[in-house]
N, C-alpha and C positions, 0 to 999 in steps of 0.2 A: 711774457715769459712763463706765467702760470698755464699755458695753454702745450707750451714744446712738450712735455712727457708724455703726452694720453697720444700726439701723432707717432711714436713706434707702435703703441699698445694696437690702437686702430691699423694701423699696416697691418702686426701680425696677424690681425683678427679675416682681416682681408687674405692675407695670404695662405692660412688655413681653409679658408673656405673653397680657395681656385684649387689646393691641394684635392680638398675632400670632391670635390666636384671631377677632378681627373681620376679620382680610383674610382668614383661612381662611373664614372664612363667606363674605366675599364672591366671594371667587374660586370658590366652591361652585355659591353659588348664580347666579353667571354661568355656570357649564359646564354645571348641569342646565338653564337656560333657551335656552344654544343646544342642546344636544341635545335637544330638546324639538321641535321644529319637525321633525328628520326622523321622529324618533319616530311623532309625531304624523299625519304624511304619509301613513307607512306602515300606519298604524292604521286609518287614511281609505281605504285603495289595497286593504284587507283584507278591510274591514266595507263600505265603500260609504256610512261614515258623511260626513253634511254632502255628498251629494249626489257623491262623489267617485266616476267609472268606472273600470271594471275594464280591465287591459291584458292580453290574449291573444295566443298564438302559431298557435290555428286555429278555425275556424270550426265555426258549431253544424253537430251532425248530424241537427238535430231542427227542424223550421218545422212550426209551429202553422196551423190555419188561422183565426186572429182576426189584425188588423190592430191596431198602433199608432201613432197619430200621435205623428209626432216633431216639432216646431219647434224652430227654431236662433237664438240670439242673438250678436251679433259688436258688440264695445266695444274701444278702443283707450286704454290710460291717456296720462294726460300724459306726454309725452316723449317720444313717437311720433307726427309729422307724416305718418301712413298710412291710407289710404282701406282698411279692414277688412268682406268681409260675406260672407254667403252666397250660393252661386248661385242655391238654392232655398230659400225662407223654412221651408217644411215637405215632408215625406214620409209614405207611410205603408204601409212593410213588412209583412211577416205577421211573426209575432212568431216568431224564430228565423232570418226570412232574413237573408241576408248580402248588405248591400248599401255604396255607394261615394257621398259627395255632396262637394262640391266649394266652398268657400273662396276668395277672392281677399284679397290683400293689395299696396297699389302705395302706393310709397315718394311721399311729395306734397315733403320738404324736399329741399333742394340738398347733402345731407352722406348717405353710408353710416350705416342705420341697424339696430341689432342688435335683436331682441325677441323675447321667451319667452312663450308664449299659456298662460295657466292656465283650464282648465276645470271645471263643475261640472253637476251632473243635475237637475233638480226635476220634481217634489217628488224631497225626499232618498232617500225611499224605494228608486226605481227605479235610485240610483247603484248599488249591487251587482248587476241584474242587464243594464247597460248594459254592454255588452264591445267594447271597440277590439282591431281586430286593427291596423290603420295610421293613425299622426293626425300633422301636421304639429304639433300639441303634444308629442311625446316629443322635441323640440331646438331649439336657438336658430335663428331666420331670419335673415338678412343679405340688406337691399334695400341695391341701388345707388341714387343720387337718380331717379326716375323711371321704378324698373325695377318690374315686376308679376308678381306671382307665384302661380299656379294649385296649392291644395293641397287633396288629397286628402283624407278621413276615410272609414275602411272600419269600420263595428260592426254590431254585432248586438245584440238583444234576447234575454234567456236566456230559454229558452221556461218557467224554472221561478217566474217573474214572478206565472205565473195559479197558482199555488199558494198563497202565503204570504199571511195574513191580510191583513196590512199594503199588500202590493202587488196583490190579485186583482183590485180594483177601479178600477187606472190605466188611462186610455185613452189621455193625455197627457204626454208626458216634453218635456222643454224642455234642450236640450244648448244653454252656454253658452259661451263665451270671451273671455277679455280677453289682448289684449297690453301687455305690461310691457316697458319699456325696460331693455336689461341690457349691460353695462360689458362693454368688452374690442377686439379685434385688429375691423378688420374687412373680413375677406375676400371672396370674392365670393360672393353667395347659394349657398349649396351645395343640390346634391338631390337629399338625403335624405330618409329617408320618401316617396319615389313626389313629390315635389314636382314639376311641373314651370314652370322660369322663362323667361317671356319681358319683351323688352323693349318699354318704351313708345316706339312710333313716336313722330317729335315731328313 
């Protein structure tokens, strides 16, 4: 008889602990799935996996004398009232030169709009050896309503492309971008990255 009271006390003690032990898990495995995403970026930014370019501080010392055609695609997600494209639809470098092509972006809605352009390479293959040395994707843009903005993108082709099984045989890379609408203060177009902003005459 002396023994019945202490088995609820020991249950609840037990049952506390399967509690705490389910929010450890959850809290677990929320911290590894946001870490996961830079992880992951970085992994992409390494390998050139999923079509992701390379970021450089200079340029090749090496031009090939074969050409690659490069074509450019330009998409703007919801949330962004922006007229997005290319100057030129395609180019076609020797593979190693170091060349410059140029981006517009003009704000169409009547409010300050901020946006982050994510990029990618196809086929995936040629992500590792497409090299930006300058791209209006390494920071957020900030258009005034109706303002237009001229950006830059400077890369290269690494001329070690014509080596590797998997890439000897590209003649076609396809650099892509989209703008994402991204939350925060919004100052006036800054520029950065070689940007340069003009205004829309009205």
């Amino acid at each position: 008889m002396s023994d019945s009271p202490a088995a609820p006390k020991k249950q609840g003690r037990n049952n506390g602990a399967v509690v705490m032990m389910c929010l450890s898990f959850v809290f677990g495995m929320g911290a590894m799935s946001y870490a996961a995403v830079p992880l992951y970026r970085i992994f992409c930014q390494v390998t050139g996996y999923n079509g992701t370019t390379q970021r450089v501080d200079q340029v090749s010392s090496v031009v090939l004398d074969r050409t690659m055609r490069v074509t450019f695609d330009a998409n703007v997600a919801p949330g962004l009232q922006w007229d997005f494209k290319p100057v030129e639809r395609e180019v076609n470098p020797k593979i190693g030169e170091t060349i410059q092509v140029n981006f517009t972006a003009e704000n169409r809605s009547n409010e300050t709009q901020r946006g982050q352009a994510v990029f990618n390479v196809t086929p995936g293959e040629a992500g590792v050896y497409f090299n930006k040395v300058q791209c209006f994707c390494f920071t957020e843009t900030d258009l005034k309503p109706g303002e237009k903005l001229d950006m830059p993108v400077v890369f290269y082709i690494d001329p070690e492309i014509v080596k590797a099984v998997e890439s000897k045989n590209i003649h076609t890379v396809t650099l892509s971008y989209t703008f994402y609408p991204k939350e925060g203060p919004k100052p006036l177009a800054s520029n950065e990255g070689g940007a340069v902003k003009s205004e829309k005459k009205l």
